[in-house]
PyMOL commands that place a pseudoatom at each C-alpha (Angstrom):
pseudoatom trace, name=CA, resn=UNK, resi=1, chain=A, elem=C, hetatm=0, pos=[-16.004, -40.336, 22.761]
pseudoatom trace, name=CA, resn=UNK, resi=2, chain=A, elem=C, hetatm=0, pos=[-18.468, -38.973, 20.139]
pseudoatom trace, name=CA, resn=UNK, resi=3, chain=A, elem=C, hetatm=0, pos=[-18.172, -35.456, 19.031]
pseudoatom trace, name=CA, resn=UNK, resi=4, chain=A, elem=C, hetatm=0, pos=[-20.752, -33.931, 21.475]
pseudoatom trace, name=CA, resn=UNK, resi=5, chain=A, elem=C, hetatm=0, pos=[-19.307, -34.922, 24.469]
pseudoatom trace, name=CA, resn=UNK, resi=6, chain=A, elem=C, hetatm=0, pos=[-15.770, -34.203, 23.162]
pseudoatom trace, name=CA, resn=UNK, resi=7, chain=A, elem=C, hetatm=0, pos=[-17.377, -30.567, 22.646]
pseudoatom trace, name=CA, resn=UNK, resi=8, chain=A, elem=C, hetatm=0, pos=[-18.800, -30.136, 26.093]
pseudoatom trace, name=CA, resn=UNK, resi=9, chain=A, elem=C, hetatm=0, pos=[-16.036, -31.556, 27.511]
pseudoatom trace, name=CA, resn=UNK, resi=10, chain=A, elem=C, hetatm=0, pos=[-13.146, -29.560, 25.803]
pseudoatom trace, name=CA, resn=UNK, resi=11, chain=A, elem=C, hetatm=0, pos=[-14.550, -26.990, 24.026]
pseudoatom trace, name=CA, resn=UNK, resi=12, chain=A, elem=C, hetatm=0, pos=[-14.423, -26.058, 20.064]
pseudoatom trace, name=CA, resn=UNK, resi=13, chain=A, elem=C, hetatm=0, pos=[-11.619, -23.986, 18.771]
pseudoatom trace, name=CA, resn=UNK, resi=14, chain=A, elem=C, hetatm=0, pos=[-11.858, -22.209, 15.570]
pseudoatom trace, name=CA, resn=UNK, resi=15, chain=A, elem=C, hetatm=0, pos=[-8.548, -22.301, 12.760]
pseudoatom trace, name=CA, resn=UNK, resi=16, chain=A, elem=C, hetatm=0, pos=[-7.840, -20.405, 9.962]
pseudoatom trace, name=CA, resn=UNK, resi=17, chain=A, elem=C, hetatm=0, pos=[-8.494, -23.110, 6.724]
pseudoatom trace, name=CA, resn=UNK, resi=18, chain=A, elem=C, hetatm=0, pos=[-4.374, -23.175, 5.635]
pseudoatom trace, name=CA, resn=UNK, resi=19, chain=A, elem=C, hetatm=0, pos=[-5.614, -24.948, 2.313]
pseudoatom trace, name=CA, resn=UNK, resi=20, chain=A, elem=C, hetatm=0, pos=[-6.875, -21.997, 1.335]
pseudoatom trace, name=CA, resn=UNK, resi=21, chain=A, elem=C, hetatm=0, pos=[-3.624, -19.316, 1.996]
pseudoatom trace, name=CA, resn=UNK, resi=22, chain=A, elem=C, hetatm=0, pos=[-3.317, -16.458, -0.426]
pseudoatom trace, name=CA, resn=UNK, resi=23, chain=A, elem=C, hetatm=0, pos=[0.437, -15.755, -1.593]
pseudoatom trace, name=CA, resn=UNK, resi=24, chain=A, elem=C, hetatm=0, pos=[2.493, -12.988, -0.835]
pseudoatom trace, name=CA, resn=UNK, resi=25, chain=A, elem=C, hetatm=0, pos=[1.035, -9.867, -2.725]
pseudoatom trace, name=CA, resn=UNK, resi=26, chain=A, elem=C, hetatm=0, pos=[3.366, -8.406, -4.689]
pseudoatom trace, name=CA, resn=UNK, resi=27, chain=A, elem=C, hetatm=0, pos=[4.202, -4.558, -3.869]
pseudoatom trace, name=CA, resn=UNK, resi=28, chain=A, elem=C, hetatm=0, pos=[2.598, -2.189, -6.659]
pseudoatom trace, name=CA, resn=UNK, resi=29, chain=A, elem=C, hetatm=0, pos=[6.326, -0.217, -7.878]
pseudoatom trace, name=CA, resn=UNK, resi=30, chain=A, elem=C, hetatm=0, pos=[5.187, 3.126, -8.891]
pseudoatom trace, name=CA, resn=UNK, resi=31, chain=A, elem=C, hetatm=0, pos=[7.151, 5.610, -11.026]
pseudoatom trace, name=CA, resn=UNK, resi=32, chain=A, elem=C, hetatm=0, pos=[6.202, 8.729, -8.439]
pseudoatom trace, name=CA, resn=UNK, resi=33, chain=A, elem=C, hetatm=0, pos=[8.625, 7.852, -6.233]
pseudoatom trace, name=CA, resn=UNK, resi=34, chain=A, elem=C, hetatm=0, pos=[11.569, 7.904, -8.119]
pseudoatom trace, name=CA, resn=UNK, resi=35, chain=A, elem=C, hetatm=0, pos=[13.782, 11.301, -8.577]
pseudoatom trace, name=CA, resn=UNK, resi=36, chain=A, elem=C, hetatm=0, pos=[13.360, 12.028, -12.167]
pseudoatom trace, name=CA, resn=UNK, resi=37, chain=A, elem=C, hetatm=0, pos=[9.702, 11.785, -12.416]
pseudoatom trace, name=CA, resn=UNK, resi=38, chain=A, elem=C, hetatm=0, pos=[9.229, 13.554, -8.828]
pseudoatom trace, name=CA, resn=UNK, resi=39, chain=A, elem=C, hetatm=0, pos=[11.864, 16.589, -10.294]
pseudoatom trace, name=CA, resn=UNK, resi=40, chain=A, elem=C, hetatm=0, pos=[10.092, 16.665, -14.328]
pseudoatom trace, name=CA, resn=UNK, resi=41, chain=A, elem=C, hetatm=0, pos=[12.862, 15.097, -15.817]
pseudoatom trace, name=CA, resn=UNK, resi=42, chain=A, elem=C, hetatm=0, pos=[10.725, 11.733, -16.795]
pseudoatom trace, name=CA, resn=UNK, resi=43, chain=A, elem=C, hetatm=0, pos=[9.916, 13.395, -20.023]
pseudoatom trace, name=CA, resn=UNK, resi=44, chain=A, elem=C, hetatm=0, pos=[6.131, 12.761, -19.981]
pseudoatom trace, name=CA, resn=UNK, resi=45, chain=A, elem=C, hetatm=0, pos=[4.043, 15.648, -19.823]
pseudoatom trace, name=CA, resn=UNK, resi=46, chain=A, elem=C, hetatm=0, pos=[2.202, 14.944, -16.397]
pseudoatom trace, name=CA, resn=UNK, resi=47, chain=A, elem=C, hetatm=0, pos=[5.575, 14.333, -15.038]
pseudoatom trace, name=CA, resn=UNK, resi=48, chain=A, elem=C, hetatm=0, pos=[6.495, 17.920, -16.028]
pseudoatom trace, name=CA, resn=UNK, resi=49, chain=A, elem=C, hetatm=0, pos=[2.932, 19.295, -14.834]
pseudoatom trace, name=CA, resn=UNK, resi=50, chain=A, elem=C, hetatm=0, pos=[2.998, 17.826, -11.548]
pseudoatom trace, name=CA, resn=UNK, resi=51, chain=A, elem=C, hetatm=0, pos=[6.605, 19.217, -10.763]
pseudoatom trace, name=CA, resn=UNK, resi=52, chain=A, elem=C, hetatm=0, pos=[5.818, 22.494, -11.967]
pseudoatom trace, name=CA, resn=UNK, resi=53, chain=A, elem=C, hetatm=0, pos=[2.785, 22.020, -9.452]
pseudoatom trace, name=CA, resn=UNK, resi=54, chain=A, elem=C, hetatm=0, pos=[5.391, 21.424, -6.719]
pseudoatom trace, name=CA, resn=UNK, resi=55, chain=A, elem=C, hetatm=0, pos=[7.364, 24.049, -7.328]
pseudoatom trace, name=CA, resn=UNK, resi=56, chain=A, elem=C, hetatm=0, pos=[4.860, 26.387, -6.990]
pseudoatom trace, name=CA, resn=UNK, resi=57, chain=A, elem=C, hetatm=0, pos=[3.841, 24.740, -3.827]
pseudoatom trace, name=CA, resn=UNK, resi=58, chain=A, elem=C, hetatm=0, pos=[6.733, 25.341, -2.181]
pseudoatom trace, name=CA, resn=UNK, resi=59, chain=A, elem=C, hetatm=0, pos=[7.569, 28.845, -3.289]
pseudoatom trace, name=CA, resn=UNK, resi=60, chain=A, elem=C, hetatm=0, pos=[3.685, 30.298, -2.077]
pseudoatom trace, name=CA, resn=UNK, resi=61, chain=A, elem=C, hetatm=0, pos=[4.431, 32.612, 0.979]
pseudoatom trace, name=CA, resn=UNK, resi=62, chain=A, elem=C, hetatm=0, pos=[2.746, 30.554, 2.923]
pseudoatom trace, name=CA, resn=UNK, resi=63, chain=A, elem=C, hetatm=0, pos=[5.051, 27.839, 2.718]
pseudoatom trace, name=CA, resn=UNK, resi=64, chain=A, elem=C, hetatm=0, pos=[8.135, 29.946, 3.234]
pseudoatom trace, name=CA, resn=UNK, resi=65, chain=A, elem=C, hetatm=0, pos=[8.856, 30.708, 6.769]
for i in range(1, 65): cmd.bond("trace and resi %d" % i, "trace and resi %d" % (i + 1))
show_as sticks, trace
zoom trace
């Protein structure tokens, strides 16, 4: 059969190309998460800022209920 008649006859079906696959990514780690940055204890200054920032936060009366 030649490839136009194979077409009409069973249709064309469209793949991903596999030869091209991207690896894994590799998850970003980022220092906000952990407890001594989050709490100021990380001893940079925007470590310190941003909890002092939070603490504020949660102490406006609008946040205590």
């Amino acid at each position: 059969m030649d490839d136009y008649s194979k077409i009409l006859e069973q249709g064309i079906t469209f793949h991903k190309d596999s030869s091209h696959e991207e690896p894994e990514k590799q998850r970003v780690k980022t220092k906000a998460k952990k407890k001594s940055y989050v709490t100021g204890q990380h001893f940079s200054a925007s470590s310190k800022k941003k909890a002092e920032i939070r603490k504020r936060r949660a102490n406006r009366h609008s946040q205590q209920k």
